[in-house]
N, C-alpha and C positions, 0 to 999 in steps of 0.2 A: 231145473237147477235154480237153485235161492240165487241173489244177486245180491252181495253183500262191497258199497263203493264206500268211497273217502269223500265224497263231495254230499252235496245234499239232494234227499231224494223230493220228486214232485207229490205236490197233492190231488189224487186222482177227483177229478169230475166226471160227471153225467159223460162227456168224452173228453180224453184225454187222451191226443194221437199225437203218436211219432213215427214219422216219414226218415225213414232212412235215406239218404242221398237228395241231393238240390240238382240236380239235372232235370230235363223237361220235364219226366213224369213224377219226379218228388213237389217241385214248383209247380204243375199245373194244380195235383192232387191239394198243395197245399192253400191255392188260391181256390180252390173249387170248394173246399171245403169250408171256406170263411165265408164266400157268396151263399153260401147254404144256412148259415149262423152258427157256426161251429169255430171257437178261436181258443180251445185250448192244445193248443198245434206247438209242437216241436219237431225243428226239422233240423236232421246233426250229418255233416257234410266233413269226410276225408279228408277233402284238400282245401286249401289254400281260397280258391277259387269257385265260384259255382257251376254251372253248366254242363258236369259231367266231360262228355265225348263233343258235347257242342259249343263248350267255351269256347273263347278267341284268348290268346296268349298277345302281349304285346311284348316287343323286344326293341329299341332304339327305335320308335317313335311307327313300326310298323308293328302290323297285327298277322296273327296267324289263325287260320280256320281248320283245328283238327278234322280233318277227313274230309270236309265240303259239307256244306248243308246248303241243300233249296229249300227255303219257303215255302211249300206248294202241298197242295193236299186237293184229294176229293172229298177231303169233309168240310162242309160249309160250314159248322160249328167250330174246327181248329182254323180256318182261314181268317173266320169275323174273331175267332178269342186273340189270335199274334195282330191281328190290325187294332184291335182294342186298345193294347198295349202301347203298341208303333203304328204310330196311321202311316198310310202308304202318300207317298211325295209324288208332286207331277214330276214326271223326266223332265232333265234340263236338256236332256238329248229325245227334239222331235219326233223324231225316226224310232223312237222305241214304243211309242204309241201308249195306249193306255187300257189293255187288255190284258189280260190270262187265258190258259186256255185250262180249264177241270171241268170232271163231271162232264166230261165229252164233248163239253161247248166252248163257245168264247165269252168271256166275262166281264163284262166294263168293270174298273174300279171304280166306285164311286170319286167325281172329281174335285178339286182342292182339295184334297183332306188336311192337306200339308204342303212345303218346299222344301226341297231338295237342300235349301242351307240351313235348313233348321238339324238339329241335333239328332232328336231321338226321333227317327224314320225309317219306315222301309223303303227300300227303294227298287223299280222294276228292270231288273237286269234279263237280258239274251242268253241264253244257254247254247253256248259250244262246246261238246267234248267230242273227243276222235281219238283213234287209235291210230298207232306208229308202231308202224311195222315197214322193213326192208327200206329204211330212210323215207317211207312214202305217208300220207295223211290218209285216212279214210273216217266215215261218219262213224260214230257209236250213238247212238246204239246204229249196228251195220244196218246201212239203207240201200236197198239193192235199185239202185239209180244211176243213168248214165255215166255217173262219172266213177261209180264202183266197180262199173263192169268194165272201163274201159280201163283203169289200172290192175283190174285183176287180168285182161285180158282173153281172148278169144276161147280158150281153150280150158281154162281153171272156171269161165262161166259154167263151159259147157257139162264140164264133169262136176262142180259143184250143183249144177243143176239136176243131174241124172241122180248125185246121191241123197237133193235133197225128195227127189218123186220117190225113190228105192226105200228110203224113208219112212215115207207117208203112207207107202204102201204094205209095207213092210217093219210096222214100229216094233220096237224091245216092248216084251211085256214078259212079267210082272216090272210096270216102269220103279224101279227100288233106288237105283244110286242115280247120282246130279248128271253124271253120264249116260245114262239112260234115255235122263229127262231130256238135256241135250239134242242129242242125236236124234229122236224122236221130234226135235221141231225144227231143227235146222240142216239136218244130215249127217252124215259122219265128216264129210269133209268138209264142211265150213265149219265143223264142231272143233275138230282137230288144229285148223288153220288160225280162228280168232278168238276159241273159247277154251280149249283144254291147256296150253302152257301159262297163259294169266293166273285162271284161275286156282290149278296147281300151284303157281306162284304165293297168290293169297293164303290161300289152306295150309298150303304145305306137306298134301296130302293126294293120292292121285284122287279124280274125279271118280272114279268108280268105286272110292270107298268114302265119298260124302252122302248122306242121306239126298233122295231129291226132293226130303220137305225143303231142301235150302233153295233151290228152283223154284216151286212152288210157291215160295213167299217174297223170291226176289221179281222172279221173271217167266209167273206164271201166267201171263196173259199176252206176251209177247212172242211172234213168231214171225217166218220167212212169210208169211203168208196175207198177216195183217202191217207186215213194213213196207209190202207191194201197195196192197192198198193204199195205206196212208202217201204213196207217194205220188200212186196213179191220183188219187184225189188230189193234192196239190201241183200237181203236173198239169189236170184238167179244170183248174180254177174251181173246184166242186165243195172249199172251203175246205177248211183245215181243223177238223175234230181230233183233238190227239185222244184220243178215247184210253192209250194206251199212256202211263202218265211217263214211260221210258221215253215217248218222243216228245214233249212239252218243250217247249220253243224260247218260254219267259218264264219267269217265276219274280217269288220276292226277296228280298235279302235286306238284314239291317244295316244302315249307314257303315256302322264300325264292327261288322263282321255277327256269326250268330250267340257270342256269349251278348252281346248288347241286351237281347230278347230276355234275355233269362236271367241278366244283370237287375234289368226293370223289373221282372216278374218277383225278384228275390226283396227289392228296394219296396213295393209294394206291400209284398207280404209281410213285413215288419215293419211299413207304418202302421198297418191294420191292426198291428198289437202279437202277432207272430214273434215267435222266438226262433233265430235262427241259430244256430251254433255251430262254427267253422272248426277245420282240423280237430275232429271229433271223429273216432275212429269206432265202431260199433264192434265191440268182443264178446257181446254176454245177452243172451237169451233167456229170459226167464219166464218158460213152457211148464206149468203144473197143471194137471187132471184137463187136460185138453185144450188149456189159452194160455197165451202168451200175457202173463202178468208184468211185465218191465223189461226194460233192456238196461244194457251197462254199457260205459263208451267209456275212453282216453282220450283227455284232450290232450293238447298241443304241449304242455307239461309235463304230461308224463302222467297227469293225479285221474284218478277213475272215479266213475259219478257212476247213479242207478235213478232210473227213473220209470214211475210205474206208469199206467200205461193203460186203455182200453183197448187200444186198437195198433197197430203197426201195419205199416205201407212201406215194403221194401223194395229196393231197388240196387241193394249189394248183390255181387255174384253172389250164386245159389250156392257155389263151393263155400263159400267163406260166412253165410249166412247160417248154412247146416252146424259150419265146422264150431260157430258161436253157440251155438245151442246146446252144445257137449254131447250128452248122451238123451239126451231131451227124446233124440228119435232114432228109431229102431235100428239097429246094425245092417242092413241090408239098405237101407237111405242113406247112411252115413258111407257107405263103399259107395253109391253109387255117385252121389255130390263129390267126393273125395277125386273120382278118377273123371270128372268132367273135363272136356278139351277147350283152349281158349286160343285166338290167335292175338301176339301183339301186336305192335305197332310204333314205327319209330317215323317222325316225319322231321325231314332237316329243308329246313327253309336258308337260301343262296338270295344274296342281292348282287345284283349285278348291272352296269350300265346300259341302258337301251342299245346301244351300240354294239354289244355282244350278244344278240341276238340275230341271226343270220338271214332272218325272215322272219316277217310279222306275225305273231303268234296272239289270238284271239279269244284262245281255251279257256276256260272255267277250268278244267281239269285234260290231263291227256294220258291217255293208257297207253303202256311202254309194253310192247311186245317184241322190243330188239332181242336178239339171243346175247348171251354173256353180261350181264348185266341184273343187277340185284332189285335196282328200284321197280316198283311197279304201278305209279301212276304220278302225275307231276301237277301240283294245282300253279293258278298264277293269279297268283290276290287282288292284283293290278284288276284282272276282267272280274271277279267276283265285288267287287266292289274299289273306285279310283281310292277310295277315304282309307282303305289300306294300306295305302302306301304314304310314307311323308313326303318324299319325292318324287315327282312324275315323271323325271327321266330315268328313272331308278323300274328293273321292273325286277319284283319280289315275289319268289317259287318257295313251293314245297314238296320235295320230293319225298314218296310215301314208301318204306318200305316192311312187309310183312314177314315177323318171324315170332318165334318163343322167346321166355326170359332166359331160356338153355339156352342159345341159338347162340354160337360166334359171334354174328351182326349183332345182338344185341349186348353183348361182353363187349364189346368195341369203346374206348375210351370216347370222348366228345371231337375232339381235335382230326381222330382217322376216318369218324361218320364224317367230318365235314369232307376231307380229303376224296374219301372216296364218290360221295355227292356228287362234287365237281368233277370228278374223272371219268365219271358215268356220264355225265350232260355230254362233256367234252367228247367222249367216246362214240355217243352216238347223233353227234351232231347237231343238237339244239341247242349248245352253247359254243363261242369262240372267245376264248377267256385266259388270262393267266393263272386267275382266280378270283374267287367273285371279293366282294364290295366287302363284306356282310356275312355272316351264318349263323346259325341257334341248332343247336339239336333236343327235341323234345319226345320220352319215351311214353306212350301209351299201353300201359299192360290191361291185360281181359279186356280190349276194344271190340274182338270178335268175337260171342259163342258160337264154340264148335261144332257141328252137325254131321261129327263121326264118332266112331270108336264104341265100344261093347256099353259106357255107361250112357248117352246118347239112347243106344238101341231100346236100353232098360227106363228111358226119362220119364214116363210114363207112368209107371213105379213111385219114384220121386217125384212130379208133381201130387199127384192123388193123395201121398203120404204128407206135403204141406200145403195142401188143399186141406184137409182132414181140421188144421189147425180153423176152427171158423174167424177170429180176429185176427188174424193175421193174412195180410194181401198182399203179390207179390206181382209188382207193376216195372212197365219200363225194359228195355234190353238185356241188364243182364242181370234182374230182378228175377226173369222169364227164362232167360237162357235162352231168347230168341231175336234175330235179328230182325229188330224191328226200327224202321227210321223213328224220325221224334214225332212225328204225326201220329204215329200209332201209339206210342208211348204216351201222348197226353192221353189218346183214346181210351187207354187201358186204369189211366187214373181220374179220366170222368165216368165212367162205368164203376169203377171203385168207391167213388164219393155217391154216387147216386145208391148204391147198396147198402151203406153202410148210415146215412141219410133216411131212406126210406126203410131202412130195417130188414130189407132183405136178402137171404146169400145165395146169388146163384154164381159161383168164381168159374162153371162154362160158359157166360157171355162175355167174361176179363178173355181168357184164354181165345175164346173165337175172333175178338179181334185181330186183323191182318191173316186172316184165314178165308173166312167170307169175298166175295169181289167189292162188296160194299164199301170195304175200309181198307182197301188194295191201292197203294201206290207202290209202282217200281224204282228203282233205284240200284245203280252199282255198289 
C-alpha cells in the first residue's frame, strides 16, 4: 500500500529507522543504535507516556508499577547497560548488603556507585512474594521447606509427595499443553492445589488448552526437585546459588519505580539528536515488492503524517501491525494475526493507613489463591521501593486483576473497580478498613499474548510470513507475541541492531532469544 499523509514526509538516508513503540525494546534498540553511529532514528509511541507495560503511573504524589518489574537478568550486558543509565546506590538499610545473585553466583555490586539520596538510582531491594491460600502465607515460588510442610500438613505432604514420584515416573507425553508441563514437574496434586486455579485465573482459559511453550519460557527450568535443592543447600550453609533466577532473593529497582529506567533512556535518546514522537498512533504500512518503504501515524490531533523509512523495529501487537499493512499480506496471515489471543489487565491501587493492615506485610507482590474472589495478585509499592509512597504511614497496593476488553470486569465503571478492590482485600482478610485513603484504576489492554487457540497453533505461519519482510524486525513482547520480560526484550533489540549494523539477516537468533537457557530468566 502507497502511504499518502497530510503532515510532511522524512528524508530517507543511508538509514532511516523507525522503531515503533518506546518501551524497553523500542528505547534499548533506539539507543543501541545511536552507540553504533546511526541517528536517523524515529521512535513514535501510542501513549502519553513511555515505558510501555513498564512505566510507573503517578497519581497524588504515589507511583504505581504496572505488573512489577525486577531489575535482574543473567545477562551481564542488560545488568551493566540499566546500571549505565542508573548506577546502583549503597543501601541505607545495612542488612541488605551489597550482593546479587545471577548466573548462578553471588555478585558484588561495584561499591559507591551512588547514594541512596541521590535521584536517579537503583536501588537493592529483597524479594518477597508468597501465595495466600485458606487465609495462610506460603513461599512462591513453593519451597518445599519446613515450614511448607508443616502448614500443608502430615498427610497433603504425604500424598503430594507419592503424586509428585507417580509423576516422574510416569510423565504425560507428548508433553503439548501447560498442564502437561505442570504435572509432569510438580505432580498432579501440587499442580491442581497451587498452579491450576491461578493460572486459569490469568488466561482465562483451562490449562490444558494453553500451549506448554508458555511453561517453557516462564518456568522452564524450575521444578520440585531443584527447589529441594536449593533449600537443602541453604539449610546446610553450602551457599546460596539461585541458579534458577525464580528463586533470586535481591534484585535492583529504580528509586521512583521502573518507568524512571526508561524515562532516562527516552531523555537520552533525544539529547543525542533522536526524535521522539508521543501519542503517535502507527495505522499504515507501506510494504512494496517485499520492504516496507514508510509507515503512516496519527498524532494526538487527529492529522496523519508518512514517513519513509529503511528499516522498521516493531514492537506494536502483531494483531494490529498485520491489520496496518492492509492487504500488504497474504489472506491466510491476515486470519491468522486477526484471530490472535491477548489477555488484559486492570490494576487498582488502594491507599490505606498502616493501621489497617492486620499484620505486617513484607511482599513485593502476593498471589491470591482465595476462592471467590476476582483479584489475582496484590503488589505493595511500599516493599518495592519506600520512594513510592509520599507517606510512610500510608501503605499503597495494587490489586491485579486479569480479564478481556469483553469481560464484565473490564466494562465496570472506575468507581465499582474501586468498590469491588476494597471488598475483596476486605473479604479475604488482608485489609481491615472502611475504605481505603486513596484509589486509581488503571486499564492495561494486550499486556498478555496468548498461548492458545487455533491462530497461536498456526503462528508459525505468521512469523515466517513477516520474517519474509527482510527490513522489517519485530522485537519486544507483543512485537513477538511472546512473553518475554524486559531483559529479553532489550535482548531481542540488541541482536536487531547488531544485524542491521553489520548487514546481516539472521531474525532466528532475534526469535531464539528466551528460548535457549542462555538468556532464560523466570518470572511470574
Amino acid at each position: 500500500m502507497n502511504l499518502q499523509g497530510n503532515g510532511n514526509s522524512e528524508h530517507t538516508s543511508e538509514h532511516a529507522i523507525v522503531i515503533i513503540g518506546a518501551g524497553p525494546a523500542g528505547l534499548t534498540a533506539a539507543l543501541e543504535l545511536q552507540a553504533a553511529g546511526i541517528h536517523d532514528i524515529t521512535v513514535l509511541e501510542a501513549d502519553a507516556q513511555v515505558g510501555g507495560i513498564s512505566r510507573t503511573v503517578a497519581h497524588h504524589g504515589n507511583r504505581i508499577d504496572i505488573g512489577g518489574h525486577r531489575f535482574f537478568s543473567k545477562s551481564d550486558w542488560v545488568m551493566d547497560w540499566w546500571r549505565h543509565l542508573l548506577p546502583v546506590a549503597t543501601p541505607a538499610d545495612p542488612n541488605l548488603g551489597r550482593e546479587l545473585r545471577y548466573q548462578g553466583a553471588n555478585a558484588a555490586v561495584p561499591a559507591a556507585e551512588a547514594r541512596e539520596s541521590d535521584e536517579n538510582v537503583l536501588l537493592i531491594r529483597s524479594r518477597l512474594s508468597r501465595i495466600y491460600f485458606n487465609k495462610r502465607f506460603f513461599d512462591y515460588p513453593l519451597k518445599l521447606n519446613p515450614d511448607t510442610l508443616l502448614k500443608l500438613g502430615p498427610w497433603k505432604t504425604f500424598t503430594f509427595g507419592l503424586s509428585y514420584v507417580w509423576a516422574r515416573l510416569h510423565p504425560r507425553k507428548p508433553e503439548t499443553s501447560l498442564e502437561d508441563f505442570l504435572v509432569n514437574r510438580f505432580g498432579n496434586r501440587l499442580y491442581r492445589q497451587f498452579f491450576k486455579e491461578y493460572t486459569e485465573k490469568v488466561w482465562g482459559v483451562p490449562c490444558n488448552e494453553i500451549s506448554a511453550a508458555w511453561g517453557a519460557q516462564r518456568i522452564k527450568s524450575l521444578s520440585v526437585t531443584k527447589a529441594i535443592a536449593h533449600a537443602l543447600k541453604k539449610l546446610l550453609g553450602l551457599g546460596d546459588k539461585a541458579e534458577q533466577t525464580s528463586l533470586i532473593e535481591s534484585f535492583l529497582y529504580p528509586k521512583y519505580g521502573p518507568g524512571q529506567m526508561w524515562e532516562t533512556a527516552a531523555r537520552k535518546f533525544v539529547a543525542q539528536g533522536g526524535r521522539l514522537l508521543m501519542q503517535c498512533r502507527v495505522d499504515g504500512l507501506d510494504i512494496r515488492e517485499g520492504r516496507v518503504h514508510g509507515v503512516r501515524y496519527r498524532d494526538a490531533q487527529g492529522q496523519t503524517h508518512a514517513l519513509a523509512c529503511t528499516h522498521v523495529l516493531s514492537t506494536m501487537p502483531i494483531k494490529e501491525l498485520v491489520q496496518a499493512a492492509g492487504d500488504a499480506f497474504p489472506p491466510s496471515a491476515r486470519t491468522i494475526a486477526s484471530q490472535l489471543s491477548y489477555r488484559d489487565f486492570i490494576t487498582v491501587g488502594l491507599l490505606y493507613p498502616r493501621s489497617a493492615l492486620p499484620r505486617q506485610l513484607d511482599d513485593n507482590w502476593i498471589y491470591i489463591q482465595e476462592p471467590g474472589v476476582n483479584v489475582g495478585r496484590v503488589q505493595i509499592f511500599n516493599n518495592w521501593s519506600p520512594y513510592m509512597v509520599a507517606d510512610p504511614s500510608t501503605v499503597w497496593m495494587g490489586l491485579e486483576f486479569f480479564c478481556k476488553e469483553s469481560d464484565p470486569l473490564w466494562q465496570m465503571d472506575d468507581d465499582a473497580l474501586k468498590a469491588l478492590a476494597h471488598r475483596e482485600m476486605v473479604q479475604i482478610g488482608l485489609i481491615r478498613a472502611e475504605a481505603p485513603k486513596d484509589s486509581l484504576v488503571l486499564r492495561v489492554p494486550k499486556a498478555y499474548p496468548g498461548y492458545f487457540g487455533e491462530a497461536y497453533a498456526r503462528f508459525g505461519e505468521l512469523q515466517a510470513t513477516l520474517d519474509a519482510i527482510p527490513n522489517l524486525f519485530l522485537i519486544g513482547r507483543n512485537g513477538m507475541h511472546r512473553y518475554n520480560n524486559q531483559d529479553h526484550s532489550m535482548l531481542t533489540a540488541r541482536e536487531t541492531v547488531r544485524q542491521i549494523v553489520s548487514g546481516t539477516l539472521d531474525k532466528a537468533a532475534i526469535w531464539a532469544i528466551n528460548v535457549d537457557d542462555e538468556y532464560h530468566e523466570e518470572k511470574s
